[in-house]
Backbone as CSV, one residue per row, in Angstrom:
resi,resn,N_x,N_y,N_z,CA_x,CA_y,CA_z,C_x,C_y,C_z
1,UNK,13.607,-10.253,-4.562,13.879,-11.567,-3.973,13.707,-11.522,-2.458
2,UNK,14.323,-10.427,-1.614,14.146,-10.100,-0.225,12.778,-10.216,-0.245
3,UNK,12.097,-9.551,-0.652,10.155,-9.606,-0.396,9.611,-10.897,-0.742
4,UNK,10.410,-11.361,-2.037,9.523,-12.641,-1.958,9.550,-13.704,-0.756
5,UNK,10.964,-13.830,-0.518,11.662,-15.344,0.525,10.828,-14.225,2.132
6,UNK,11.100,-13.336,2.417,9.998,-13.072,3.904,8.291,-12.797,3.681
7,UNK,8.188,-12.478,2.234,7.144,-12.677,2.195,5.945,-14.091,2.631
8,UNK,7.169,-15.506,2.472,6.491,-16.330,2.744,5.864,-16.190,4.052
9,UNK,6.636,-15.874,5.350,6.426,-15.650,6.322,4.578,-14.890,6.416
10,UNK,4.626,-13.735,5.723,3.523,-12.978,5.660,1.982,-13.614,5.447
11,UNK,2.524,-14.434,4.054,1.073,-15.568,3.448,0.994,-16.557,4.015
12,UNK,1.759,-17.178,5.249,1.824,-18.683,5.264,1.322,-18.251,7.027
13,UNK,2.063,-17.684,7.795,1.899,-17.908,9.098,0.942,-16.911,9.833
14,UNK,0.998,-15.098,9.092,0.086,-14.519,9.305,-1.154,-14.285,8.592
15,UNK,-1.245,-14.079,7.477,-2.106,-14.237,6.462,-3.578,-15.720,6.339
16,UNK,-2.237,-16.103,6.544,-2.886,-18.532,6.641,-3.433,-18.100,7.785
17,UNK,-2.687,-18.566,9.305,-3.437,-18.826,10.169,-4.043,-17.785,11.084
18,UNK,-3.785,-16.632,10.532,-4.908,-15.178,11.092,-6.243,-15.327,10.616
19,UNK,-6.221,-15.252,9.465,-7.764,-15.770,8.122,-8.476,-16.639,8.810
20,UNK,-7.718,-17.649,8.524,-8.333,-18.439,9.405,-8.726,-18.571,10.767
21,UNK,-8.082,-18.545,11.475,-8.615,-17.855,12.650,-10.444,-16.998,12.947
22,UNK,-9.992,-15.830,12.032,-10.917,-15.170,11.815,-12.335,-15.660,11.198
23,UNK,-11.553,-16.998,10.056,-12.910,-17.146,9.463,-13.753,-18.060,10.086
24,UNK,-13.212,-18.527,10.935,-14.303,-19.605,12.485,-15.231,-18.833,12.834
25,UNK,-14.897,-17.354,13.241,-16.167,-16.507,14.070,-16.467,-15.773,12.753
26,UNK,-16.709,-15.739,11.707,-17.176,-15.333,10.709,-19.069,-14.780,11.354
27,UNK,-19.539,-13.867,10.951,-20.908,-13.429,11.047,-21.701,-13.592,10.174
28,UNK,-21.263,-14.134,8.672,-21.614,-14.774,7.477,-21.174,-15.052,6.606
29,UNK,-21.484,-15.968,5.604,-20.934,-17.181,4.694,-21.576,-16.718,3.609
30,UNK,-20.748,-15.680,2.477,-21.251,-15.563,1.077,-21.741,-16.594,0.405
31,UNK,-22.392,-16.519,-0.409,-22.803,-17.571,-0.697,-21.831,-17.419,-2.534
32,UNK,-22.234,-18.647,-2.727,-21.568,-18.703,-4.547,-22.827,-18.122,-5.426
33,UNK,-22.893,-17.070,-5.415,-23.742,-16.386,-6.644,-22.974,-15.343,-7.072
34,UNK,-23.432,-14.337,-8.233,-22.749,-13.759,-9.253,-22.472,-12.701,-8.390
35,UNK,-22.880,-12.377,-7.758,-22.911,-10.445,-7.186,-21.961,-10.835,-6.197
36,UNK,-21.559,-12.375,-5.837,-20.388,-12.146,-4.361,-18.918,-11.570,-5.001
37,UNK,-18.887,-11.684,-6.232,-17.126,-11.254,-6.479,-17.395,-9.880,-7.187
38,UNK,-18.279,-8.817,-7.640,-18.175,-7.773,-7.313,-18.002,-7.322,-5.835
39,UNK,-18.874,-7.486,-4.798,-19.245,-7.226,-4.063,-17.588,-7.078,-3.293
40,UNK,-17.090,-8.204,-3.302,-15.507,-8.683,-3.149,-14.896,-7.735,-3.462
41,UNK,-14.640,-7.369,-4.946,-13.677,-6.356,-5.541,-13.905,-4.808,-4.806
42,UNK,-15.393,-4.138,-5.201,-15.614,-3.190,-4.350,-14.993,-3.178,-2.780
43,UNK,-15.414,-4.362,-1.712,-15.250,-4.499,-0.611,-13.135,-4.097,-0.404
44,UNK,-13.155,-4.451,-1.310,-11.070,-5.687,-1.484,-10.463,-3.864,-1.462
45,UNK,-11.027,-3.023,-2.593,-10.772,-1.454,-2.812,-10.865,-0.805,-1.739
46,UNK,-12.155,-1.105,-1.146,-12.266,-0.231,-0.126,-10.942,-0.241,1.170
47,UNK,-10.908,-1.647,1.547,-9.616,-2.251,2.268,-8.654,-1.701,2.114
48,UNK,-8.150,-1.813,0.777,-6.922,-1.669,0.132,-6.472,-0.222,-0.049
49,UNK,-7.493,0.767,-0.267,-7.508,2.060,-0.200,-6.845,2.573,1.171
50,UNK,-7.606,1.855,2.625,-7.134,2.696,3.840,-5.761,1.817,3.970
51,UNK,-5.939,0.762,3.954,-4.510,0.110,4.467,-3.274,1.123,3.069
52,UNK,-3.228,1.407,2.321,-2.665,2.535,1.539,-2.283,3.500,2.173
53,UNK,-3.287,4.363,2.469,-2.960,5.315,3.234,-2.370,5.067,4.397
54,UNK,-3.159,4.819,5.220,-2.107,4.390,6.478,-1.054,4.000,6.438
55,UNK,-0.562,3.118,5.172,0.942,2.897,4.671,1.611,4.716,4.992
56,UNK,0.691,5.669,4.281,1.450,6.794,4.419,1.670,7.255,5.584
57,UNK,0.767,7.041,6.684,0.444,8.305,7.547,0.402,7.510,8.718
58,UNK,0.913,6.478,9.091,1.347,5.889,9.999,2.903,5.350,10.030
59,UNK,3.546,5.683,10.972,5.218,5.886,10.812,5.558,3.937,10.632
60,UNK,4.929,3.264,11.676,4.992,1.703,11.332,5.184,1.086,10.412
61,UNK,4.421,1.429,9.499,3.515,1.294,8.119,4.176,1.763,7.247
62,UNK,4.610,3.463,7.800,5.813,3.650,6.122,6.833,2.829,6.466
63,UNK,7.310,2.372,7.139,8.810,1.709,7.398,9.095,0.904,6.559
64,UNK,7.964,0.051,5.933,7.970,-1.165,4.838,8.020,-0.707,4.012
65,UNK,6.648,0.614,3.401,6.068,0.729,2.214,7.245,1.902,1.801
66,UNK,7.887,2.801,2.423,8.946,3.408,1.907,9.609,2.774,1.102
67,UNK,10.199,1.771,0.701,10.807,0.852,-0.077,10.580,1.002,-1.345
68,UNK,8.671,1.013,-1.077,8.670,1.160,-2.785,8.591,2.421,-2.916
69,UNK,8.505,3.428,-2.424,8.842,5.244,-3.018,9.892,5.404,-2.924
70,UNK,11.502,4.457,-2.691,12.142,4.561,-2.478,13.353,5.096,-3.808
71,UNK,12.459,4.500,-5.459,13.265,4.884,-6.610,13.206,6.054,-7.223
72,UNK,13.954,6.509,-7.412,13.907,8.098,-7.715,13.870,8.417,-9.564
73,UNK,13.479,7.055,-9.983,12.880,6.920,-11.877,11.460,6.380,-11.760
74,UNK,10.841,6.180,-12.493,9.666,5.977,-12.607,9.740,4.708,-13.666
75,UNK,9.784,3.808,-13.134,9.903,2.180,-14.576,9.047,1.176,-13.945
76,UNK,8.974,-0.023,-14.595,7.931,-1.048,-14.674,9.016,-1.521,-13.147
77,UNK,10.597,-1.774,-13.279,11.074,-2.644,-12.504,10.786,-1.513,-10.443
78,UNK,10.016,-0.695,-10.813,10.137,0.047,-9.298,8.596,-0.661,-8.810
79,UNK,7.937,-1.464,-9.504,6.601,-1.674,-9.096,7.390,-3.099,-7.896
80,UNK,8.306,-3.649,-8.298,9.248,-4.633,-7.566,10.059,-4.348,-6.673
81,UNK,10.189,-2.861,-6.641,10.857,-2.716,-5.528,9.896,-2.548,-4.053
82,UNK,10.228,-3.627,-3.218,8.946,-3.411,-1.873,9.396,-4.285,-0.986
83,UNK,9.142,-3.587,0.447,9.542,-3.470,1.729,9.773,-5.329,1.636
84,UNK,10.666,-6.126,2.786,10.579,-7.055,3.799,9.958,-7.352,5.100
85,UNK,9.192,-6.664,5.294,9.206,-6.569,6.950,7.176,-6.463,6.730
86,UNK,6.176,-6.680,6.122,4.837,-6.567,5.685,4.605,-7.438,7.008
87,UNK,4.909,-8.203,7.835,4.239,-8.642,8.498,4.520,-7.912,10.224
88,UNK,5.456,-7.302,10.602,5.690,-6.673,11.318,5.003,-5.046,11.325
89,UNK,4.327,-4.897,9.935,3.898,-3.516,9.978,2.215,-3.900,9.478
90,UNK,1.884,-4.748,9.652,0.587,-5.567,10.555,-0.587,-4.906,9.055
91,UNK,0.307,-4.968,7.752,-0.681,-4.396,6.719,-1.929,-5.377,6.685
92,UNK,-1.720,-6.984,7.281,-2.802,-7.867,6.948,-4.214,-7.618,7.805
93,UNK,-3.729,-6.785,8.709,-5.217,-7.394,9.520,-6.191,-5.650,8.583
94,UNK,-5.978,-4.852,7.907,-6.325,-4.198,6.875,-7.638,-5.085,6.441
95,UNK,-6.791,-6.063,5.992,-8.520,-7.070,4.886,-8.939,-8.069,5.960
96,UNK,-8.557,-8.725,6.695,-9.328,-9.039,7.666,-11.202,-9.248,8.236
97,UNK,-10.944,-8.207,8.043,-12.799,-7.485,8.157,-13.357,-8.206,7.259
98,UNK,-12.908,-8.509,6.049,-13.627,-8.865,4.837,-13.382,-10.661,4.810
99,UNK,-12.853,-11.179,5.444,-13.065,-12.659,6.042,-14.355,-12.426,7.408
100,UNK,-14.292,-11.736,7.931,-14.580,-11.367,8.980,-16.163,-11.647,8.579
101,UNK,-16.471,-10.443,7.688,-17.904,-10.882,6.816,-18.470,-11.720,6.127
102,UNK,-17.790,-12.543,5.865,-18.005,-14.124,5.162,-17.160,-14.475,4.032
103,UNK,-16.202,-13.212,3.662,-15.346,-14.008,2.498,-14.551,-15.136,2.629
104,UNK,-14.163,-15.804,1.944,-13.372,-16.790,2.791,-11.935,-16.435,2.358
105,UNK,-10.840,-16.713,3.259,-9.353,-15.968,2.848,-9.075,-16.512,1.642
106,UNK,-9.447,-17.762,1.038,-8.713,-17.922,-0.044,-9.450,-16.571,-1.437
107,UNK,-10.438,-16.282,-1.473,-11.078,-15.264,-1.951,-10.511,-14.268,-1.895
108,UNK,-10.073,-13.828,-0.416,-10.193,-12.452,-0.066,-8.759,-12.369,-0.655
109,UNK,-7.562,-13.135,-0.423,-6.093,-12.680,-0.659,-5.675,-13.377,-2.198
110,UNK,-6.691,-13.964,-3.254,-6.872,-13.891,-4.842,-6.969,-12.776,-5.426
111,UNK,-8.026,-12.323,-5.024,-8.643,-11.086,-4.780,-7.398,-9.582,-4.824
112,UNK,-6.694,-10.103,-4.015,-6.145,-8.912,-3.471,-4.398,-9.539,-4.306
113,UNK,-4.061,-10.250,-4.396,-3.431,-10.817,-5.805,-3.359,-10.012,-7.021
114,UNK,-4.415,-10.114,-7.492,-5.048,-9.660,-8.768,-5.036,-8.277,-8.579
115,UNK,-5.638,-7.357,-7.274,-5.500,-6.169,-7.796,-3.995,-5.379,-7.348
116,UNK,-3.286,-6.402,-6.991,-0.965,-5.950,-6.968,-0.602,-6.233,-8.544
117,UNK,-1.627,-7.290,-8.941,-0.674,-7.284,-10.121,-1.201,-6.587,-11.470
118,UNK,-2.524,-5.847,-11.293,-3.106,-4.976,-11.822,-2.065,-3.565,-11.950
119,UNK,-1.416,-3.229,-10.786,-0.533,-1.843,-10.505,0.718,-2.007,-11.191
120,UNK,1.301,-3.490,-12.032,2.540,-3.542,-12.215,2.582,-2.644,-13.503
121,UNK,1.459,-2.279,-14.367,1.766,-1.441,-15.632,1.892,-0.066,-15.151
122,UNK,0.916,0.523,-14.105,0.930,1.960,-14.007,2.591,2.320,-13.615
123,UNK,3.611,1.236,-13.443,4.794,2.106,-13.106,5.595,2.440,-14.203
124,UNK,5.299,3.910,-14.830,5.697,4.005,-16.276,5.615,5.091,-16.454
125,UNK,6.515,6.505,-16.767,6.428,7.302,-17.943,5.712,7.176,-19.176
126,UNK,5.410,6.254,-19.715,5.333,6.250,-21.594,3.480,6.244,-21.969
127,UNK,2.938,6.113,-20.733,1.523,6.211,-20.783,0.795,7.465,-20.408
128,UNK,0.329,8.318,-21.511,-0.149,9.660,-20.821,-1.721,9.462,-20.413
129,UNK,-2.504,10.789,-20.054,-3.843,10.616,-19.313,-4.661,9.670,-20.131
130,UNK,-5.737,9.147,-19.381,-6.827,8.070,-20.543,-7.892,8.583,-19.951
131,UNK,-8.226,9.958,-21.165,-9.199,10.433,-20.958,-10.425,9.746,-19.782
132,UNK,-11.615,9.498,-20.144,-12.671,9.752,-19.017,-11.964,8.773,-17.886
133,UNK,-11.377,7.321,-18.786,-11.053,6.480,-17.651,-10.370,7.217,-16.268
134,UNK,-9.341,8.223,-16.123,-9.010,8.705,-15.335,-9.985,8.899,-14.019
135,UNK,-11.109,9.182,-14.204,-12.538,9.263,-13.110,-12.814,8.497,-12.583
136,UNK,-11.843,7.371,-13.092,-12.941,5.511,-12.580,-11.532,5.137,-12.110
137,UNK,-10.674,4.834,-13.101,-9.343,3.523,-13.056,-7.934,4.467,-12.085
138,UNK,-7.052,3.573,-11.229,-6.021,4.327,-11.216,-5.063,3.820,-12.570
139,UNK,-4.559,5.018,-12.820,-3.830,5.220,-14.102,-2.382,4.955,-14.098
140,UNK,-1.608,4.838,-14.935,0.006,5.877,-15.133,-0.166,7.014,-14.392
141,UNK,-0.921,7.878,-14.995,-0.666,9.400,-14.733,-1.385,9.684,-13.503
142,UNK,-2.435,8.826,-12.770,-2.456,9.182,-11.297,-1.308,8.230,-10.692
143,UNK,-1.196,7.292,-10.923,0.327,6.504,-9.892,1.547,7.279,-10.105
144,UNK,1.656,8.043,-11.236,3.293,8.881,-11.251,3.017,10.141,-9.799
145,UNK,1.703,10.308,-10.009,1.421,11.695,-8.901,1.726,10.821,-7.584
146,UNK,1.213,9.833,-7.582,1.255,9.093,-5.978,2.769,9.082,-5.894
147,UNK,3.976,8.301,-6.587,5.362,8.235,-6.600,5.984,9.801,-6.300
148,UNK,5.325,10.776,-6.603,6.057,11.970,-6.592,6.182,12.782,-5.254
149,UNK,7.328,13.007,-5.354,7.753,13.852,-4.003,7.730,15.464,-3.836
150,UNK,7.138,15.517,-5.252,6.229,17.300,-5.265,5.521,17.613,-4.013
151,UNK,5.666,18.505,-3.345,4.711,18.927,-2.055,3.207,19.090,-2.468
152,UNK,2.636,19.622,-3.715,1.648,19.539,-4.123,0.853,18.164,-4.336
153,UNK,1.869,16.805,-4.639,1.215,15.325,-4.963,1.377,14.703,-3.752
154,UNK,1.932,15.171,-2.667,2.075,14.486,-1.498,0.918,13.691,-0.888
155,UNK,1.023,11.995,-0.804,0.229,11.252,-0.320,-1.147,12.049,-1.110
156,UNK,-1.225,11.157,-2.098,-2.401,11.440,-3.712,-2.511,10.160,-3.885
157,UNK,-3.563,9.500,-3.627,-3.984,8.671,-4.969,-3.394,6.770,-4.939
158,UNK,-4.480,7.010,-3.386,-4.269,5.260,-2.564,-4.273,4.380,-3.590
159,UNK,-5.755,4.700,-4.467,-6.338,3.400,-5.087,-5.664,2.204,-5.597
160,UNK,-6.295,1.288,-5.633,-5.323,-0.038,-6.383,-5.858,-0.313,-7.776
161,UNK,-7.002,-0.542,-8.073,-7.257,-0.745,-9.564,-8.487,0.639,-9.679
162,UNK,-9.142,0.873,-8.564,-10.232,2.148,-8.830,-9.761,3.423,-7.868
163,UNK,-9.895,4.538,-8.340,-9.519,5.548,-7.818,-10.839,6.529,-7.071
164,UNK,-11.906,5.968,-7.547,-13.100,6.533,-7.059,-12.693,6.633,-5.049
165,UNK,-12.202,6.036,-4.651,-12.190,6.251,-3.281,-11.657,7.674,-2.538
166,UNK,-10.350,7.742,-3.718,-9.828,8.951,-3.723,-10.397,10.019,-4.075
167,UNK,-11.341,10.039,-4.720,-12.207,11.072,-5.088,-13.091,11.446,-3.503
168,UNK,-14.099,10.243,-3.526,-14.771,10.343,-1.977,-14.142,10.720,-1.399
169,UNK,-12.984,10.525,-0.718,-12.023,10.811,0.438,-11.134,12.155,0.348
170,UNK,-11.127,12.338,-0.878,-10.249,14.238,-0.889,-9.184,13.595,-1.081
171,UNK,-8.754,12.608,-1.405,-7.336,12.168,-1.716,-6.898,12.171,-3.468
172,UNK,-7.733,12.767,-3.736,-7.524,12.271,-4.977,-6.693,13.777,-5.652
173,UNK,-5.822,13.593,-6.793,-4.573,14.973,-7.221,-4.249,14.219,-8.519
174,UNK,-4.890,15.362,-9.736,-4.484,15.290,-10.929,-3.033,15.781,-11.431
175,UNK,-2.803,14.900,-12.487,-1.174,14.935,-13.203,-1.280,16.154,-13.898
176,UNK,-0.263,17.060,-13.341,-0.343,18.511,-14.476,0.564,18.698,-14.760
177,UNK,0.204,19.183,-16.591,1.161,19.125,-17.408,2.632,20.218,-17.144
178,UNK,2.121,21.567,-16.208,3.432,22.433,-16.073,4.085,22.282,-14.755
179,UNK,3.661,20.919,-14.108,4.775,20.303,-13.189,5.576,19.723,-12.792
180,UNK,7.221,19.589,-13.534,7.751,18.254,-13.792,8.044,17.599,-12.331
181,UNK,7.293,16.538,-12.569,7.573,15.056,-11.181,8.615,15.579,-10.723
182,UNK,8.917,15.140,-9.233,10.053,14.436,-9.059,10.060,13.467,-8.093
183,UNK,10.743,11.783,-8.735,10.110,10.847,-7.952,11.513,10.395,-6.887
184,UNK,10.890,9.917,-6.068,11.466,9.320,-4.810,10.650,9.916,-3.276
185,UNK,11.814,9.740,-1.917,11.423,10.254,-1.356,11.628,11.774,-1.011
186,UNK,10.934,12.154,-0.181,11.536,13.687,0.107,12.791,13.606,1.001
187,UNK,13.015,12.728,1.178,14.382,12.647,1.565,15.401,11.600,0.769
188,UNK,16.200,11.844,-0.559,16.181,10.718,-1.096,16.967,9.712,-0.944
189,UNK,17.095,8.179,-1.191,18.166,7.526,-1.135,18.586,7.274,-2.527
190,UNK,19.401,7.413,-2.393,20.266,6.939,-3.458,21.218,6.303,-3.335
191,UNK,21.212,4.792,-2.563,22.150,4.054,-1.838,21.534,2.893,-3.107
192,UNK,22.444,2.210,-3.708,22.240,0.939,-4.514,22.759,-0.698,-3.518
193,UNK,22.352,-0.176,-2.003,22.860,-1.355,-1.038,21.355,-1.971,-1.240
194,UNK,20.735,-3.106,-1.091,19.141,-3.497,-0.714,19.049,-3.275,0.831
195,UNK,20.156,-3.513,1.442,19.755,-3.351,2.531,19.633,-1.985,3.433
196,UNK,20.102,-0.990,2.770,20.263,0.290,3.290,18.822,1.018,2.649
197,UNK,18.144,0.299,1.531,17.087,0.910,1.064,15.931,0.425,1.724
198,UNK,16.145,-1.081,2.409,15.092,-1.687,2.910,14.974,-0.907,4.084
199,UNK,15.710,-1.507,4.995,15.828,-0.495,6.552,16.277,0.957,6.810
200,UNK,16.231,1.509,5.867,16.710,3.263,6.529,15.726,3.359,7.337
201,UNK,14.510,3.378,6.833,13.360,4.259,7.645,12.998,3.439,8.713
202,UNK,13.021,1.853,9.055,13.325,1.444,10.217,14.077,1.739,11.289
203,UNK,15.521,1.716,10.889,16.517,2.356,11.445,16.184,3.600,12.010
204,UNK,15.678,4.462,11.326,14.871,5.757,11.793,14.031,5.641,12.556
205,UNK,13.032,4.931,12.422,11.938,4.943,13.560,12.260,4.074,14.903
206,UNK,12.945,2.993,14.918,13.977,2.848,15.904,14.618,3.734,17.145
207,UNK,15.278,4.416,16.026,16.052,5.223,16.764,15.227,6.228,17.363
208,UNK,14.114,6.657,17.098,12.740,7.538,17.448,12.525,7.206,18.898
209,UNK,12.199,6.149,18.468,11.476,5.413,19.601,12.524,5.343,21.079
210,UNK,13.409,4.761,20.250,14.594,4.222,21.712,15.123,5.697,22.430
211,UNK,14.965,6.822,21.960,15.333,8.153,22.333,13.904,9.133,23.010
212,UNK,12.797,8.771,22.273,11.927,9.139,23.246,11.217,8.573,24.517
213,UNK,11.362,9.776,25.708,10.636,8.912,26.976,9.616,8.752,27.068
214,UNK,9.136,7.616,27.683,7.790,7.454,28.079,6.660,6.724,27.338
215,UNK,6.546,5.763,27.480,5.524,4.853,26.494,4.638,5.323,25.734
216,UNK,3.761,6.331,26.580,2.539,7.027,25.678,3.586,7.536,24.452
217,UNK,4.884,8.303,24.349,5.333,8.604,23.759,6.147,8.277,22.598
218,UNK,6.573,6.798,23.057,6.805,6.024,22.013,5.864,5.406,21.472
219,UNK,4.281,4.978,21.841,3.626,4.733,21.018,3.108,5.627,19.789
220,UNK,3.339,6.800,20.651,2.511,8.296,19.784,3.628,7.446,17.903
221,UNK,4.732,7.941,18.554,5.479,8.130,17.707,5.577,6.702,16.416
222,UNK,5.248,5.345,17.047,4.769,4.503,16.057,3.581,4.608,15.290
223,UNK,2.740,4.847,15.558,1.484,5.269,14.909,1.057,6.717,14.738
224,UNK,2.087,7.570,14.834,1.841,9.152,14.151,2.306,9.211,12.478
225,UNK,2.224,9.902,12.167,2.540,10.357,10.547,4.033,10.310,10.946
226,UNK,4.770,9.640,9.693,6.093,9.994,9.393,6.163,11.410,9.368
227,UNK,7.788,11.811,9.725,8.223,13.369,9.538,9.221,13.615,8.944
């Protein structure tokens, strides 16, 4: 409920009038033929892949997305658990580029719709590997590796509906059978407050910031890898 009611904030004021924005100086106007909504989906993955990562490996960025590595079970209801704060940790200007090129936002954030609500099954135990699909699709059994706080699955396996990126990129870490998970963070919460699960890692990077001197230094520290 927290994500949905600030989420409006996200689709309506940054999302709406950023897109737009953007899509005035557009450099070209897809046209309506068959190959523009592959072209879309591929393009939407590619997006969605780095803004992922950088969720990991930018301290800003985990502050939100910690939220959802935040459950320490693996169920359908943890695909719902996710940050408040998406517009302060600037995940939108990620797809951007892809208005930028002629999609138009209502496209680009359908688009990107469809492949959040594609991820709501992989949050699950009860689905094991799917054979070849594993090479192409992200799975159950690659999203349990991404959730896991094993040092071996650490930051594995961006993809949103295709995992091929992860492959290209070296990001990619298969589910093995003689390693039992363990999900949450590496530091875990186990606070049943919403609000102590939403903001810890804010609170943390906060406090980072307000304690280190020197600007170069507090910027380092917003845009370095969480620690």
């Amino acid at each position: 409920m927290g994500h949905q009611l600030t989420g409006v904030i996200n689709r309506l004021l940054i999302q709406g009038l950023m897109a737009s924005f953007v899509w005035q100086y557009r450099i070209y106007s897809m046209p309506d033929e068959w190959w523009t909504y592959p072209a879309l989906f591929i393009g939407l993955e590619f997006c969605y892949y780095w803004y992922h990562r950088a969720s990991h490996e930018v301290f800003l960025l985990w502050a939100t997305h910690s939220t959802h590595h935040s459950p320490n079970e693996m169920t359908l209801s943890a695909a719902y658990r996710l940050g408040w704060m998406p517009f302060l940790s600037f995940s939108w200007v990620f797809f951007l580029p892809l208005v930028l090129i002629g999609f138009s936002p209502i496209q680009v954030f359908t688009m990107l719709s469809i492949n959040l609500m594609y991820q709501f099954w992989l949050h699950t135990k009860l689905i094991g590997r799917l054979g070849f699909l594993e090479g192409i699709l992200n799975t159950p059994s690659s999203h349990r590796v991404h959730h896991a706080s094993n040092l071996k699955y650490l930051d594995k396996n961006y993809g949103g509906i295709l995992i091929i990126f992860d492959r290209l990129f070296g990001t990619y870490a298969k589910e093995e059978k003689n390693i039992q998970i363990t999900y949450g963070l590496t530091h875990p919460n186990y606070s049943s407050n919403p609000v102590e699960v939403v903001f810890r890692v804010w609170r943390e990077l906060i406090i980072s910031v307000y304690q280190t001197p020197g600007l170069k230094n507090k910027l380092k520290i917003i845009f370095s890898p969480p620690s």
